[in-house]
N, C-alpha and C positions, 0 to 999 in steps of 0.2 A: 866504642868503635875500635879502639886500643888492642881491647883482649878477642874481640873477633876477627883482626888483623893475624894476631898472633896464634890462635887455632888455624887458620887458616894456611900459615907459612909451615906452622908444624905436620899438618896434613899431608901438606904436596911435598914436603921432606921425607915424610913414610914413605910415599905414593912413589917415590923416583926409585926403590931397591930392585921395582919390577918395570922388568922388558914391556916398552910399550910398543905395539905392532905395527907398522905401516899404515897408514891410511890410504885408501885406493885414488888413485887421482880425479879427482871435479873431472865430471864430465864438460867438455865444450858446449858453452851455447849452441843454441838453433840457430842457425840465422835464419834473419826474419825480415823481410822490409818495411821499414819505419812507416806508420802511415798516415797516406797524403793529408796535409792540412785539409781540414771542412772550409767552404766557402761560410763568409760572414752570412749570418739571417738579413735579408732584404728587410731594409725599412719603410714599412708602408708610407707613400707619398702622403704628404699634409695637403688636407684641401686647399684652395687659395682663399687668401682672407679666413683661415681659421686658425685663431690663438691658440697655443695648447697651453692654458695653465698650472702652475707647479703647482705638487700637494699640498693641499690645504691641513695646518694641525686638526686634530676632532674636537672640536668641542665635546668637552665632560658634562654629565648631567647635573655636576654640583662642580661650577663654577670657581666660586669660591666659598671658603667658610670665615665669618668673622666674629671678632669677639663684643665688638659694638653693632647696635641697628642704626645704618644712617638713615639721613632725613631724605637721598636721592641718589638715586644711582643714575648717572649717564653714560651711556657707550661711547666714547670717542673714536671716531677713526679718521685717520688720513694715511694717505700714500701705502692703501692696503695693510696698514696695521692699525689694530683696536686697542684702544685699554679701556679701562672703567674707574671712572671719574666717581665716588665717592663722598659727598658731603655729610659732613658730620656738624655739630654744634659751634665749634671752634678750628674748622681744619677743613683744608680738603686731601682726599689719601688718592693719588695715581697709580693705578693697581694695576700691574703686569700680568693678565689671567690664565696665562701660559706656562709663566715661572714661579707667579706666587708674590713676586718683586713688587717693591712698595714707595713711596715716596712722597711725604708727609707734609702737608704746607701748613704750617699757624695762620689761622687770622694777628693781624698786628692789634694789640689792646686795645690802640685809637680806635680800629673803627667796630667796635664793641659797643652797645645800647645801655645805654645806665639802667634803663628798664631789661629784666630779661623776661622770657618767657617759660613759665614752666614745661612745656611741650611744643617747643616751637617745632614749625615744619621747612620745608627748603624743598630750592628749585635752579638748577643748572641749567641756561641755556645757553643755545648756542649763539653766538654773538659779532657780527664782523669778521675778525679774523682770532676770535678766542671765545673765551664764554665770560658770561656772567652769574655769578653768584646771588640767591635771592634767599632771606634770612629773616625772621623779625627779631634775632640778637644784633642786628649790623644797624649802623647807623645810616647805609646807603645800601646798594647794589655794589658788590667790586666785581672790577674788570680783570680778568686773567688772560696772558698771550696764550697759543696754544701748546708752550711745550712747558709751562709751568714755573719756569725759571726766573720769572722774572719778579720784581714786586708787584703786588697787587695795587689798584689805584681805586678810588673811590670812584663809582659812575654817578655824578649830581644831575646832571642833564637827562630829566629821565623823558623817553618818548611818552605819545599819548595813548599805545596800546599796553608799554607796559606796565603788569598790576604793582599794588605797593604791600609790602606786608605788612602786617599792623602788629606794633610793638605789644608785646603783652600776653600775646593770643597767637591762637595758630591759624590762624587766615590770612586773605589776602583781598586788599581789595579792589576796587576799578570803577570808576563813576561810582556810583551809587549801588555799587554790588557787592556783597562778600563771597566767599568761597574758598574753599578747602584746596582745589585742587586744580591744576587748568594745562589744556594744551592749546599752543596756534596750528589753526587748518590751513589749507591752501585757500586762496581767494581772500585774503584776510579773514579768515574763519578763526572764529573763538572758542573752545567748550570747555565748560568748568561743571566742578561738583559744587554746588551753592552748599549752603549753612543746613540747608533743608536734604541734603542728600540728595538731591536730584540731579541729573545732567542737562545742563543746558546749552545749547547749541545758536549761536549767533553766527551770521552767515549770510551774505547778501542780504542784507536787509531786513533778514528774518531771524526772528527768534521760536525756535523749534526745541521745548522740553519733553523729557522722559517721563512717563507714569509710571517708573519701575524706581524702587529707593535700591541707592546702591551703599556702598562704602565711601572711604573720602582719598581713595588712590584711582588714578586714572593717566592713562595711555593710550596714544592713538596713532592708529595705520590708518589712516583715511581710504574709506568711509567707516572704518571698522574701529571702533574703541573699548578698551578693555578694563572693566574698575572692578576693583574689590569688592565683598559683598557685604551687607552689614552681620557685623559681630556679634554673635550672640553668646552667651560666658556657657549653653547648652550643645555647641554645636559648630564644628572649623570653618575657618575660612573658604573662599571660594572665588574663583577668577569669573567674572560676569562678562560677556560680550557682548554688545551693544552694535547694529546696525545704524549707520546715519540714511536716512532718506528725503525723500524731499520736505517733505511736512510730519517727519515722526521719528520719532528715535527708537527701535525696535529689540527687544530682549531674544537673543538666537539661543544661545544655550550658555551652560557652564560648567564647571570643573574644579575639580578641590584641590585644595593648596594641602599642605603639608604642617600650616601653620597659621598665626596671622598676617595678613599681607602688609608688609613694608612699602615696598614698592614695584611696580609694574612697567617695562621697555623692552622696545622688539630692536631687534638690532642682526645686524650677519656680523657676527664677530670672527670668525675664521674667514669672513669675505671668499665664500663660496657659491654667492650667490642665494642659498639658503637660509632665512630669517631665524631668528630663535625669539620667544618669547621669553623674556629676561625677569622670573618671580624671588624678590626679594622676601624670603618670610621667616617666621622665628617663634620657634616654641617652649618648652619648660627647658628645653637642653641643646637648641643650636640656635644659631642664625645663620641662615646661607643665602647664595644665589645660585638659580636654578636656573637651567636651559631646557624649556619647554617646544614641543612642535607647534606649531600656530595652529589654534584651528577658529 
């Protein structure tokens, strides 16, 4: 910068030996009148009684990506935000699906099963004013508030709908029943995947099974339920739909996964009013969750 300074000073030193001529004088602007401000755009009147809600983020088609399969993924939401609630073996992770943001709960050792299972499964529900944890490494059910913060407590007082998981194994059971997998219906309605791969369906009084064998993942939009399909080591995974009716439980169609299915939940998670179908699945080289259109 130095030596171009200095060519430059010696330039305009030559440059000054010769007469430099007048410049003719700037012509005078135009005058011109400044013009009139534009009226503001009219804003179109709001109906009466109609909300106008802020943008909603988009849900991505690959939600998240992680590096463990957990045993359950739950949507949580209140006061118009979601996260996704996470169960893992030892932990639950509150996962912010927007930023990625995370936030790790240990189980405490105490309530840890002397027996463990080699494959256990897990189950989040929703609970009072928080959730419950369901495990066959835990010695009970724990109760969680819902912002996570607080210590976990053991739930001993178990009601008579809810199942027990059975130490050892990955079921769960309920009077005299086993099963892999289970959602609560309205009406006190019950449906589980039994040991046999079937759905079945308890509900006013009736018990209404599937003749279609499915997988041992299941989700339910009532009347609509959505399971896994069974595994074949030949051929992917597949998301099955399931019809509830009165006296039948009906095979509508299905849809391929990307992997094997972990787990399956519908949820509006940008609370747009628009549902996603929430497929957990994992192959030789990811695990992720996926935001499906429902059909």
């Amino acid at each position: 910068m130095k030596i171009a300074a200095i060519i430059l000073c010696l330039v305009a030193f030559a440059g000054g030996c010769h007469k430099k001529s007048p410049e003719p004088p700037a012509p005078e602007p135009s005058k011109t009148e400044p013009p009139s401000p534009q009226p503001p755009s009219p804003v179109p009147p709001q109906e009466p009684g109609k909300t106008v809600l802020p943008e909603r983020p988009k849900v991505p088609s690959i939600v998240a990506e992680l590096e463990e399969a957990p045993l359950d993924v739950f949507p949580a939401c209140q006061d118009q935000n979601c996260r996704l609630l996470l169960l893992f073996k030892n932990r639950v992770t509150v996962l912010n699906w927007q930023n990625g943001e995370k936030k790790e709960v240990l189980f405490p050792q105490s309530f840890l099963n002397s027996i463990r299972s080699r494959a256990p499964s897990g189950k989040i529900l929703k609970f009072a004013k928080g959730y419950l944890i369901l495990n066959q490494d835990l010695t009970n059910p724990l109760y969680f508030t819902e912002d996570f913060d607080s210590p976990p407590g053991a739930y001993v007082e178990k009601p008579d709908w809810l199942p027990v998981p059975q130490p050892g194994f990955n079921w769960y059971t309920l009077q005299d029943g086993r099963f892999y997998d289970f959602e609560t219906l309205p009406e006190n309605g019950f449906a589980v995947i039994d040991t046999t791969y079937s759905i079945q369906i308890a509900r006013g009084g009736n018990l209404v099974p599937s003749t279609v064998r499915c997988g041992a993942t299941l989700c339910s939009v009532f009347p609509v339920l959505y399971a896994s399909s069974p595994v074949h080591s030949d051929g992917p995974d597949a998301i099955m739909k399931f019809r509830v009716r009165e006296d039948s439980v009906v095979l509508e169609s299905t849809r391929p996964a990307q992997g094997t299915i972990v787990d399956l939940a519908v949820s509006d998670l940008n609370q747009d009013g628009i549902q996603e179908l929430l497929v957990t699945w994992k192959n030789s080289g990811r695990i992720a969750i996926e935001a499906m259109d429902v059909f």
